[in-house]
N, CA, C and O atoms as a GROMACS GRO file, in nm:
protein
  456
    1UNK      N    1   0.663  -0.064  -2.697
    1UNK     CA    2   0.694   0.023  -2.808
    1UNK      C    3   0.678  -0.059  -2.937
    1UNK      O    4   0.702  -0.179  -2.947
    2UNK      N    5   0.639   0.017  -3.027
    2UNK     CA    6   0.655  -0.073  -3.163
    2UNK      C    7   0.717  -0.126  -3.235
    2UNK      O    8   0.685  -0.212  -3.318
    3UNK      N    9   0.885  -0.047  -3.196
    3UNK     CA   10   1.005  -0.123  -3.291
    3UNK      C   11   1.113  -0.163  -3.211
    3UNK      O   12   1.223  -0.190  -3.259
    4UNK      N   13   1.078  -0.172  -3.052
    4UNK     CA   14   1.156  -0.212  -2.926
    4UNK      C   15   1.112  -0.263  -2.839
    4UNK      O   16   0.989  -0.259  -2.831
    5UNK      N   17   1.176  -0.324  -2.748
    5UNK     CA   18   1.110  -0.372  -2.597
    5UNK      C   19   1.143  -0.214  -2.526
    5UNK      O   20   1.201  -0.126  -2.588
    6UNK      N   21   1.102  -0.202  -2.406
    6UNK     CA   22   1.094  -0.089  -2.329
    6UNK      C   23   1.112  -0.175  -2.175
    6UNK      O   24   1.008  -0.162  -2.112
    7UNK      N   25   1.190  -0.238  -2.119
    7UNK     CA   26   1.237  -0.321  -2.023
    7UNK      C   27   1.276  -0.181  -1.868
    7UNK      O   28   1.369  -0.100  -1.862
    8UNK      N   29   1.161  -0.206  -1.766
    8UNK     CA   30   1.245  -0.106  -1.670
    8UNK      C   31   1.256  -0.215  -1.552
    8UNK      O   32   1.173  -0.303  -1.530
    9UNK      N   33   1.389  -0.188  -1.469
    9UNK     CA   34   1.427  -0.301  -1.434
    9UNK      C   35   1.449  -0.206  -1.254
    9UNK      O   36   1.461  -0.085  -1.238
   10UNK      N   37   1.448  -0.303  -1.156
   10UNK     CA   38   1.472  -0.229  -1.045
   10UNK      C   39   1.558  -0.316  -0.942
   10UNK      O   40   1.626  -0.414  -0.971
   11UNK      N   41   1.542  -0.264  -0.829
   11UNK     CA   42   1.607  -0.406  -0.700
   11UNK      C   43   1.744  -0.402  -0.720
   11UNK      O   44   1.811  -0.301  -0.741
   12UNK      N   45   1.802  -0.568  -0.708
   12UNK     CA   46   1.950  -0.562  -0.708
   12UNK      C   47   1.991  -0.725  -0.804
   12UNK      O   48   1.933  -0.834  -0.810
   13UNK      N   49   2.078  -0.689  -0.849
   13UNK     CA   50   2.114  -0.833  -0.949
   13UNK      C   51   2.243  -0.865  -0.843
   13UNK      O   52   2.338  -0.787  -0.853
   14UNK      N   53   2.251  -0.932  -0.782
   14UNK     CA   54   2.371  -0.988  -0.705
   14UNK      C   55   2.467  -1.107  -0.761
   14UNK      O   56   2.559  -1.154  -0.694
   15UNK      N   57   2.436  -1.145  -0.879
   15UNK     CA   58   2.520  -1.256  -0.903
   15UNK      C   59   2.540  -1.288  -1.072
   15UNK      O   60   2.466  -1.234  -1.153
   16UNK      N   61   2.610  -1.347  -1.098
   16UNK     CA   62   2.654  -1.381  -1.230
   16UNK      C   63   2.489  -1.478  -1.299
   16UNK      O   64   2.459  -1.499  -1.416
   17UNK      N   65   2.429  -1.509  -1.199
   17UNK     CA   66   2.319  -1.652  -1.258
   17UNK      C   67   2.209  -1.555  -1.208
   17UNK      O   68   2.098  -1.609  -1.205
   18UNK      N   69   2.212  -1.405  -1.159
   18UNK     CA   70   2.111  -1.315  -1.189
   18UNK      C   71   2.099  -1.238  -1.289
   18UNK      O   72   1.995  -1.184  -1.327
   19UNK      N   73   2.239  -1.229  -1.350
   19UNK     CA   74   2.259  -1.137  -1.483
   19UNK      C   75   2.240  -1.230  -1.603
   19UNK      O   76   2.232  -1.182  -1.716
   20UNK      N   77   2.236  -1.349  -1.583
   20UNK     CA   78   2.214  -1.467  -1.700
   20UNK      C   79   2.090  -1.481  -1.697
   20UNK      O   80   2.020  -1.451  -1.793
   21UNK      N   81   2.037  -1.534  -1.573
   21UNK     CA   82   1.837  -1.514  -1.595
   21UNK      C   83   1.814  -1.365  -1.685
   21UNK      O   84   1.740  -1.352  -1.783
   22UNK      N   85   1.880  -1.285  -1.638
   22UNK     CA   86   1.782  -1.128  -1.683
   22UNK      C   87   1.856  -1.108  -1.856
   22UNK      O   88   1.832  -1.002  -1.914
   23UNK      N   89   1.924  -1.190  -1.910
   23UNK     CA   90   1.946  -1.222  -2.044
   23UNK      C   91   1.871  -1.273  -2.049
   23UNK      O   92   1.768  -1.221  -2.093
   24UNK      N   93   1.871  -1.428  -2.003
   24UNK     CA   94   1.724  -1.536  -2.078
   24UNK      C   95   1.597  -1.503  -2.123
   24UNK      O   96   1.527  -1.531  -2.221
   25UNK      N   97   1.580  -1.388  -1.956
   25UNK     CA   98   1.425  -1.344  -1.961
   25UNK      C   99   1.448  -1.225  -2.178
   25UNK      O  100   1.416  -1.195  -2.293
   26UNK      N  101   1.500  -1.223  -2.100
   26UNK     CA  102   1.514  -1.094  -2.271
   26UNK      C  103   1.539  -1.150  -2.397
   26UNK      O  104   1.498  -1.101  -2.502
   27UNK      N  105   1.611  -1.261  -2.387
   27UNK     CA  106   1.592  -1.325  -2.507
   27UNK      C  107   1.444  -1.409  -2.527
   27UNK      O  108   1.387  -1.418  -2.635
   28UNK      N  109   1.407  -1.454  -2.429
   28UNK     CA  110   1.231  -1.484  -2.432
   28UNK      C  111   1.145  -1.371  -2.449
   28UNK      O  112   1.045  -1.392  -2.517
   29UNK      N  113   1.161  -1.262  -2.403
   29UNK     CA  114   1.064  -1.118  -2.452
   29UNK      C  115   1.060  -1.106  -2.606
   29UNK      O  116   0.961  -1.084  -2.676
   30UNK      N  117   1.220  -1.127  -2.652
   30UNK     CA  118   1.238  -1.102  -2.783
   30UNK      C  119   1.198  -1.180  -2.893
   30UNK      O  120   1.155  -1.121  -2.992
   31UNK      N  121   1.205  -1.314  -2.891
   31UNK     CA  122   1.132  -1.385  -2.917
   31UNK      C  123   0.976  -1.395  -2.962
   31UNK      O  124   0.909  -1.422  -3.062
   32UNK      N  125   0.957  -1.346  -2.789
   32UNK     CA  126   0.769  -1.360  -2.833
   32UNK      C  127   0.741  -1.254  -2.905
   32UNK      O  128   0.656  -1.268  -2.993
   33UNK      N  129   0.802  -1.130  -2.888
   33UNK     CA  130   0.696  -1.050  -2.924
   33UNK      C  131   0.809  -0.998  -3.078
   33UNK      O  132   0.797  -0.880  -3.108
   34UNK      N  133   0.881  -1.059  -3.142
   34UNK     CA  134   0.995  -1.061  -3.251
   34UNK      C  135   1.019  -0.928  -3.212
   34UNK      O  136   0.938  -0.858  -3.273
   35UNK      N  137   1.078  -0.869  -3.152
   35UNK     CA  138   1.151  -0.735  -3.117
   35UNK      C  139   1.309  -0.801  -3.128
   35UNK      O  140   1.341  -0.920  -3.124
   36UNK      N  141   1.376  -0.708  -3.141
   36UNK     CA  142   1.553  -0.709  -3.157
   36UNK      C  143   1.598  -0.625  -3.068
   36UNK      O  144   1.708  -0.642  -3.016
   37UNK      N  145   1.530  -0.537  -3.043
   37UNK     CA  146   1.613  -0.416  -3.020
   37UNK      C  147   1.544  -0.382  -2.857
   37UNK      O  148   1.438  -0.438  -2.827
   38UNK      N  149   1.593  -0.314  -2.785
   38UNK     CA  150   1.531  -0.315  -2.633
   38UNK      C  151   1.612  -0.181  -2.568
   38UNK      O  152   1.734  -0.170  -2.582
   39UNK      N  153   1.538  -0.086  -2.499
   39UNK     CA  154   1.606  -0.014  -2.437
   39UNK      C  155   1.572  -0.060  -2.248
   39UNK      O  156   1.463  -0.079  -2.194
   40UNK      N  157   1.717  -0.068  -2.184
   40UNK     CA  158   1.747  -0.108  -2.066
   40UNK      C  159   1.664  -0.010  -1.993
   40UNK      O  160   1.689   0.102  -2.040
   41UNK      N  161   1.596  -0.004  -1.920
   41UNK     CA  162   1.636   0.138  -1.792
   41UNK      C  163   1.659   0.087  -1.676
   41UNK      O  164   1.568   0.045  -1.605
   42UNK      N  165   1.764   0.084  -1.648
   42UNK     CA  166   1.810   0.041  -1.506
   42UNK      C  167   1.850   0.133  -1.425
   42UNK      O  168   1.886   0.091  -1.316
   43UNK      N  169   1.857   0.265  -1.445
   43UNK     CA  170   1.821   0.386  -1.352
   43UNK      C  171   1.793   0.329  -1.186
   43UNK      O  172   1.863   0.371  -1.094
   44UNK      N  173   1.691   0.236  -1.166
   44UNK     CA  174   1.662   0.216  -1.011
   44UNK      C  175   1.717   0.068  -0.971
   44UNK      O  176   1.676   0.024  -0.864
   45UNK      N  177   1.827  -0.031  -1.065
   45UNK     CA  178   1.917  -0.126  -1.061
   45UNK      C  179   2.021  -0.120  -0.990
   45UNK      O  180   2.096  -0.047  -1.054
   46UNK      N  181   2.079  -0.155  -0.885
   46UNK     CA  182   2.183  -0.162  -0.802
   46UNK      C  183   2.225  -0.338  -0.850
   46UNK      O  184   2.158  -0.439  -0.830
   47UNK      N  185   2.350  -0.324  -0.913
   47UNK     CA  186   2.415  -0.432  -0.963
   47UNK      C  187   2.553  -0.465  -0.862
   47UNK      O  188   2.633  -0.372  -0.852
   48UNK      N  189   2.578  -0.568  -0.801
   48UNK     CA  190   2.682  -0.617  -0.717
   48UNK      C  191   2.751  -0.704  -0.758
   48UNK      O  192   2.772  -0.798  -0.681
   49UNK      N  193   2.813  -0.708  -0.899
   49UNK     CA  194   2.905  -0.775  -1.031
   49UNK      C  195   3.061  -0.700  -1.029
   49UNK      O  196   3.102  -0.600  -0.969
   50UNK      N  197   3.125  -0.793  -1.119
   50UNK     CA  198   3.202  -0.716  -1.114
   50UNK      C  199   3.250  -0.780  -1.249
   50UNK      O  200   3.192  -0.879  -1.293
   51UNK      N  201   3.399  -0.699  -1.344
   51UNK     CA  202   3.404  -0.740  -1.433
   51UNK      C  203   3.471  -0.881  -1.497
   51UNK      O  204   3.533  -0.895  -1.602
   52UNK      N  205   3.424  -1.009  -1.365
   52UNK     CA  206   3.484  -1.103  -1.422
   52UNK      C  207   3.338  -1.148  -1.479
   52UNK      O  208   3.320  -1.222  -1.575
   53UNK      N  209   3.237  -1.085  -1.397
   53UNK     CA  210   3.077  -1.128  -1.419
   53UNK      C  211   3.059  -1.134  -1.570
   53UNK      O  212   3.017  -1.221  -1.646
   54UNK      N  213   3.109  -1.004  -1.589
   54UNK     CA  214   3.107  -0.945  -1.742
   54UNK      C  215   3.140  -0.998  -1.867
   54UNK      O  216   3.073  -1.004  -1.970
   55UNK      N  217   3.274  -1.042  -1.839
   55UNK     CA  218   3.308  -1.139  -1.906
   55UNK      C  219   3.291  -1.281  -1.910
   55UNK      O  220   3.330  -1.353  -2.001
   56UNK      N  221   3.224  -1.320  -1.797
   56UNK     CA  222   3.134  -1.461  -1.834
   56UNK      C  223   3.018  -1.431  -1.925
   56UNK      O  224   3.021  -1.478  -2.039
   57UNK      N  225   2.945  -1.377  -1.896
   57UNK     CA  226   2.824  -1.314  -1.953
   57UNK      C  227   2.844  -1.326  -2.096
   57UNK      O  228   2.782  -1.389  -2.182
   58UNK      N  229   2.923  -1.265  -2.101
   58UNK     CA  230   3.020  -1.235  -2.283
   58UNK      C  231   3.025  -1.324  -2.330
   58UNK      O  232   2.966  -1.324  -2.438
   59UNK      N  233   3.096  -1.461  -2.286
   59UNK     CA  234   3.142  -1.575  -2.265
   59UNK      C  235   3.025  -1.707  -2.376
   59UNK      O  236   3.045  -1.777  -2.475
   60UNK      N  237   2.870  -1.669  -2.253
   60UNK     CA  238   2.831  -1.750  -2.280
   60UNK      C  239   2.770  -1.739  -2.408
   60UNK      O  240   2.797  -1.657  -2.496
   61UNK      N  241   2.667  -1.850  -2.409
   61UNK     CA  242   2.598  -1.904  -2.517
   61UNK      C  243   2.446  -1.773  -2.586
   61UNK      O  244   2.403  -1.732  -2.694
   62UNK      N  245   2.424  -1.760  -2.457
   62UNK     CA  246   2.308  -1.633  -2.510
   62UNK      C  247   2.378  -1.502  -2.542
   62UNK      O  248   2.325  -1.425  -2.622
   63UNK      N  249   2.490  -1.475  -2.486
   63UNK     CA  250   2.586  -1.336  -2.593
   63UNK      C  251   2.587  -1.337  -2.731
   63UNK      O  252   2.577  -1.242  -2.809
   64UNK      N  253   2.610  -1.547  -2.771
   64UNK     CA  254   2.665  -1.553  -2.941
   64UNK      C  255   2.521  -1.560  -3.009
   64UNK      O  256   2.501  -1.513  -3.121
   65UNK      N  257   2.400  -1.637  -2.915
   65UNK     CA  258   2.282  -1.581  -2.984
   65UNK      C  259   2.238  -1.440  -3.054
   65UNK      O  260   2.193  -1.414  -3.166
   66UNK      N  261   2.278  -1.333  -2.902
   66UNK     CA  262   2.218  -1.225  -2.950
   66UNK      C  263   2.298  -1.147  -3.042
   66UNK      O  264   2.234  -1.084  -3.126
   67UNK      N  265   2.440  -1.134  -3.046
   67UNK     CA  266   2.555  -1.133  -3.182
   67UNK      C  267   2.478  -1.207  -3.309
   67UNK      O  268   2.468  -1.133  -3.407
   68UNK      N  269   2.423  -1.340  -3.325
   68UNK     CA  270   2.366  -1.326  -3.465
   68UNK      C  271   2.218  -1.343  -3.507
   68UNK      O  272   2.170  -1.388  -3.610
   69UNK      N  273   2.161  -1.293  -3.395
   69UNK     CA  274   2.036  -1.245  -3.413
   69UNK      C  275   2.029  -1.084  -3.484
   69UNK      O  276   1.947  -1.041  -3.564
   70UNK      N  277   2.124  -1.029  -3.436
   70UNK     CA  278   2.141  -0.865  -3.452
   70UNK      C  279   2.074  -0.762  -3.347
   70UNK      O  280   2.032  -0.648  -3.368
   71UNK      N  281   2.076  -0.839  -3.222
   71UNK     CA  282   2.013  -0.815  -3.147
   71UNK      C  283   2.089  -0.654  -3.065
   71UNK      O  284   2.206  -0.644  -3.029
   72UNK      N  285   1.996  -0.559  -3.054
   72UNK     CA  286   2.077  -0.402  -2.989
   72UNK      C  287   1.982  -0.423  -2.899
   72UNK      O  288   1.873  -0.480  -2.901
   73UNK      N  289   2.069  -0.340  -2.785
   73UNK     CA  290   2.041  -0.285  -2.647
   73UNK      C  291   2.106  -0.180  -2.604
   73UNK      O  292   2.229  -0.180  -2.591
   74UNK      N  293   2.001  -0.041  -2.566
   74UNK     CA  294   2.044   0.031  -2.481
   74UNK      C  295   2.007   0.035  -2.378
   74UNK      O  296   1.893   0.008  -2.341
   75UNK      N  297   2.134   0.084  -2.288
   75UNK     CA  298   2.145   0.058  -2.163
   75UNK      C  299   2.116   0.213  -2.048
   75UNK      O  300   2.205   0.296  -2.032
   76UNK      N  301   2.015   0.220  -1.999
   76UNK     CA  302   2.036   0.356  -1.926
   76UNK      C  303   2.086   0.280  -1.750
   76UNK      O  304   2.018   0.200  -1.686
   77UNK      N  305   2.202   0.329  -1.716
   77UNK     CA  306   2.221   0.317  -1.576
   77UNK      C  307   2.218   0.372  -1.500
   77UNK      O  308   2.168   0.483  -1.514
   78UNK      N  309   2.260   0.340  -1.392
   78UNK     CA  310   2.152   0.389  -1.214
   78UNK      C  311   2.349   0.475  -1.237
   78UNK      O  312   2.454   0.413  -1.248
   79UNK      N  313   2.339   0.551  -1.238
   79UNK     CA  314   2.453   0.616  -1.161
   79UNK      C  315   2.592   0.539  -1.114
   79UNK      O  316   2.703   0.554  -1.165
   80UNK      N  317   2.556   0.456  -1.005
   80UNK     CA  318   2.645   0.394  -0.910
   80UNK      C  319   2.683   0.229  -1.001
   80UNK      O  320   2.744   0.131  -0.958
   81UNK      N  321   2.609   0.254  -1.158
   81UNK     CA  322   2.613   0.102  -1.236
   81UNK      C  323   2.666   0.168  -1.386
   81UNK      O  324   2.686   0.099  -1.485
   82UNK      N  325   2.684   0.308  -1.381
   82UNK     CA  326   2.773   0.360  -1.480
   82UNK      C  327   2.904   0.287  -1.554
   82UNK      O  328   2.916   0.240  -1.667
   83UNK      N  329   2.991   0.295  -1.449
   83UNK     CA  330   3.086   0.194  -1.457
   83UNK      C  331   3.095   0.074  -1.508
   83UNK      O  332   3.168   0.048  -1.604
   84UNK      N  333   3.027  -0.001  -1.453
   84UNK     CA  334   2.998  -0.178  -1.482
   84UNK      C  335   2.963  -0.145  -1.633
   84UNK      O  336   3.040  -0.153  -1.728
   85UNK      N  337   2.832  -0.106  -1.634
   85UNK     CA  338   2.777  -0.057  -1.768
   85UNK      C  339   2.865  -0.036  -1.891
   85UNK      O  340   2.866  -0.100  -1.996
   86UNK      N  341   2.938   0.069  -1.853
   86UNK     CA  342   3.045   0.092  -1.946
   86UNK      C  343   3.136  -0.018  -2.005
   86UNK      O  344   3.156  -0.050  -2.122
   87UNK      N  345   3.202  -0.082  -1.852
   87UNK     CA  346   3.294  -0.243  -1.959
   87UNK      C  347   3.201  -0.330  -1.996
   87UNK      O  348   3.228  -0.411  -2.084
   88UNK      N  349   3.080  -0.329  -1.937
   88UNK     CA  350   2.964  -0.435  -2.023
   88UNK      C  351   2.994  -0.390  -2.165
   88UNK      O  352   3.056  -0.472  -2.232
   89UNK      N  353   2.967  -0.291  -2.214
   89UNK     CA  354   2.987  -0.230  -2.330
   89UNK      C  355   3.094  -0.252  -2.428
   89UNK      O  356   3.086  -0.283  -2.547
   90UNK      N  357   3.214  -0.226  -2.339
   90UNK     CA  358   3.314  -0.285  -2.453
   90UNK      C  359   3.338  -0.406  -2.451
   90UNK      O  360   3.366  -0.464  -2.556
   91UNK      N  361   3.333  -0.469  -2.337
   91UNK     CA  362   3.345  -0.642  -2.332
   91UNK      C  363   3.253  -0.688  -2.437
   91UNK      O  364   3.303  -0.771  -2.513
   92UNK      N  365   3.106  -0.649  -2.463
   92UNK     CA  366   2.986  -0.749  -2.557
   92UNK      C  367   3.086  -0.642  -2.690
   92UNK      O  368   3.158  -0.708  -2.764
   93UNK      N  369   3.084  -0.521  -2.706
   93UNK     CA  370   3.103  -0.494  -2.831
   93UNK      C  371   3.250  -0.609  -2.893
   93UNK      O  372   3.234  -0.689  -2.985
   94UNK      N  373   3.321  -0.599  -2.854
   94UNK     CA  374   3.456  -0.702  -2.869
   94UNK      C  375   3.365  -0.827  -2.902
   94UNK      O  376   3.442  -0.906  -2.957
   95UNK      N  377   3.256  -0.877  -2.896
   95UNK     CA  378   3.190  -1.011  -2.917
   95UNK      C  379   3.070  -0.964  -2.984
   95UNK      O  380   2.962  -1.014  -2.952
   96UNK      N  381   3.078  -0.864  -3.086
   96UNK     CA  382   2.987  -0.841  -3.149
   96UNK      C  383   2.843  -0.845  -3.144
   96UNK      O  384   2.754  -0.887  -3.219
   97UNK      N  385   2.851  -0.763  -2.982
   97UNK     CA  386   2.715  -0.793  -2.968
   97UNK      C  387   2.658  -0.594  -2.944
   97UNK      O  388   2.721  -0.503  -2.889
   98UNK      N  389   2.556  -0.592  -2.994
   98UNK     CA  390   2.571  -0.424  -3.019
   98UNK      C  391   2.480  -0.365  -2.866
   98UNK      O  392   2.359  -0.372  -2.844
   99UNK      N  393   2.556  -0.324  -2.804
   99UNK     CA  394   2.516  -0.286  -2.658
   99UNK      C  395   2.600  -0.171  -2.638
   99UNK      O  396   2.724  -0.176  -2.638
  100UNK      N  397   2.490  -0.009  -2.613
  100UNK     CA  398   2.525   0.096  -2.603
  100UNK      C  399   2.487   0.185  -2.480
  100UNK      O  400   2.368   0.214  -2.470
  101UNK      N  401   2.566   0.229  -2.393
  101UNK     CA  402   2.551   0.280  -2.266
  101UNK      C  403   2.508   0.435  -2.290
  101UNK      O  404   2.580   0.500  -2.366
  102UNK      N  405   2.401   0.497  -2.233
  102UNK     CA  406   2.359   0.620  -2.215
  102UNK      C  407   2.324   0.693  -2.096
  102UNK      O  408   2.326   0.629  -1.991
  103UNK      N  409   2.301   0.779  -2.094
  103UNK     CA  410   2.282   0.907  -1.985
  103UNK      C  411   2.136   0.981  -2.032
  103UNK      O  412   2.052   1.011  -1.946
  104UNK      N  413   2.113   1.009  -2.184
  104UNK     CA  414   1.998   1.055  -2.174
  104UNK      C  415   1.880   0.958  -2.265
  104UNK      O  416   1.900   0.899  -2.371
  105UNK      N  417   1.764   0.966  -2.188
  105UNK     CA  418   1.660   0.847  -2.287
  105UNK      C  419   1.637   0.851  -2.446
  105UNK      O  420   1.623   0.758  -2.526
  106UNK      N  421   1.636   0.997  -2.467
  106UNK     CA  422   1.609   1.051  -2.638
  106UNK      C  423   1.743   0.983  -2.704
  106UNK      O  424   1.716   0.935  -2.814
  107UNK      N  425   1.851   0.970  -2.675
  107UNK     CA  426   1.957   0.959  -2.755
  107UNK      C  427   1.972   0.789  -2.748
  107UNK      O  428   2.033   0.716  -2.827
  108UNK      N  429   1.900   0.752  -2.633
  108UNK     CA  430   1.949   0.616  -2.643
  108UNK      C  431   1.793   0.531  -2.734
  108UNK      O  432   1.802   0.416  -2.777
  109UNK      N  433   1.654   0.620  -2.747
  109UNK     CA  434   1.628   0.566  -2.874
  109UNK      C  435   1.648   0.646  -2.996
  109UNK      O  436   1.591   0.591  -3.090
  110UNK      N  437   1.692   0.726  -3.021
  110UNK     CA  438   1.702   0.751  -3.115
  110UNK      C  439   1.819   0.664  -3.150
  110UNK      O  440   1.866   0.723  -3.247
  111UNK      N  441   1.884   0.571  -3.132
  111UNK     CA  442   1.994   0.526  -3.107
  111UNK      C  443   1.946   0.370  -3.162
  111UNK      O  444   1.987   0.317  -3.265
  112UNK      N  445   1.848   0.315  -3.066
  112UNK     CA  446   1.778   0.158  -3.122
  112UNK      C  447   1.689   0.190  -3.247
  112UNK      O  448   1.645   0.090  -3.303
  113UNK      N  449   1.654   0.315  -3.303
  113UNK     CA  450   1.507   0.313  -3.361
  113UNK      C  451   1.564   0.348  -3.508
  113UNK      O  452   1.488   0.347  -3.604
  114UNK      N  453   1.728   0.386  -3.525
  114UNK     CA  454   1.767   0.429  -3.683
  114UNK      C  455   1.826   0.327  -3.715
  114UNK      O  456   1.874   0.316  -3.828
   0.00000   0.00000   0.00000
């Protein structure tokens, strides 16, 4: 996309140092191609975390990057990653990092793109 990454993601993230690679990888997408802003689709993502994951994640060093980069992400989830999704959400927002959970695709760019 022209003023976003468009990231569709599938399989299963099983671990805290799978959810940190799949930051890294995104902060390297963002990078190369100077995008900020990225919509998730993890629709076909089965995540096996839980919310201490979350709050490491939060924790680390690539959260406070993307907090002052100004870096946004929306997040579309698989159903059964609703949940997780959701305290991802308030856990990064509490760390100023702007990450917004959705249900439908139009709202979640119209959402990265204003």
């Amino acid at each position: 996309m022209e003023t976003y990454l468009k990231i569709s993601v599938s399989g299963t993230m099983e671990s805290m140092e799978d959810m940190a690679d799949f930051a890294e990888l995104l902060d390297r997408l963002s990078e190369e191609y100077g995008l900020y802003r990225a919509l998730l689709d993890e629709t076909r993502l089965r995540k096996h975390l839980d919310v201490l994951d979350a709050y490491r994640l939060a924790e680390a060093d690539i959260s406070t990057r993307a907090a002052a980069k100004g870096v946004r992400m929306a997040c579309l989830p698989s159903p059964q990653g609703a949940e997780f999704a959701r305290n991802m959400e308030t856990i990064l927002h509490n760390r100023s990092v702007s990450y917004r959970v959705f249900s439908d695709p139009d709202e979640a760019v119209a959402w990265l793109t204003r």
